[in-house]
C-alpha positions as CSV (number, residue, x, y, z in Angstrom):
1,X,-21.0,-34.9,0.5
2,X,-17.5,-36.3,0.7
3,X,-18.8,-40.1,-0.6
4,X,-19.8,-37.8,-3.9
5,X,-16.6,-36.3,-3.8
6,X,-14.7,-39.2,-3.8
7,X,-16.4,-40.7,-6.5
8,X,-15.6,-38.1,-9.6
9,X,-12.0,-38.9,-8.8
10,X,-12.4,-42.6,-8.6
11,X,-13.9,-42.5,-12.4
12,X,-11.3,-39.5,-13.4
13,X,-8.6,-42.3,-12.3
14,X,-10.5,-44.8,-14.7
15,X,-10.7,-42.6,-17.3
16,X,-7.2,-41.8,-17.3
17,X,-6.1,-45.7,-17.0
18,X,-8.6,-46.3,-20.0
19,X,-7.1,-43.5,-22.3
20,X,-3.2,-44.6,-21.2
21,X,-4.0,-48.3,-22.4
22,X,-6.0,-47.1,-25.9
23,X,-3.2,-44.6,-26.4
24,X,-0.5,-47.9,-25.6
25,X,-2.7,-50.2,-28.2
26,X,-2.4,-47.5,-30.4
27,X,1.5,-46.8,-30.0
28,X,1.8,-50.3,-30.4
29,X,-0.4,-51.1,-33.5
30,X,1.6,-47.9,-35.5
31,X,5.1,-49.4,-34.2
32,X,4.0,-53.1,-36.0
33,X,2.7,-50.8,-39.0
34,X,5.9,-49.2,-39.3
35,X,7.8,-52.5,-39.3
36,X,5.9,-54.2,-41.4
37,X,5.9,-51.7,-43.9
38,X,10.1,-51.1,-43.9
39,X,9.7,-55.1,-44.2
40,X,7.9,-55.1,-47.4
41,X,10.2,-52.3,-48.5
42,X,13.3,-54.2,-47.8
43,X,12.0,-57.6,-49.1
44,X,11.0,-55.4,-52.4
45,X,14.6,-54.2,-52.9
46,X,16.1,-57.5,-52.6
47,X,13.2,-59.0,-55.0
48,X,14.6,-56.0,-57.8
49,X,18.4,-56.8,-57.0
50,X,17.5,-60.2,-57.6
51,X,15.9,-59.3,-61.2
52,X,18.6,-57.3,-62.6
């Protein structure tokens, strides 16, 4: 009885780790989005100051 016991928590602790690291990837992947999107923004302003 306590091997099964032990084992729920074991995978709990996995799934936790798992969703931590996708929810990092993700966190990451919107932060670069972010950037390069105010990038193109900026380098689009400087492209119209440029034309007038």
């Amino acid at each position: 009885m306590a091997d099964q016991n032990k084992k729920p928590t074991i995978k709990n602790k996995e799934v936790i780790v798992d969703l931590f690291c996708l929810w990092l990837a993700l966190t990451a992947l919107s932060c670069a989005a972010i950037n390069l999107h105010l990038t193109l923004n900026k380098l689009e302003q400087k492209k119209e100051e440029e034309r007038t």
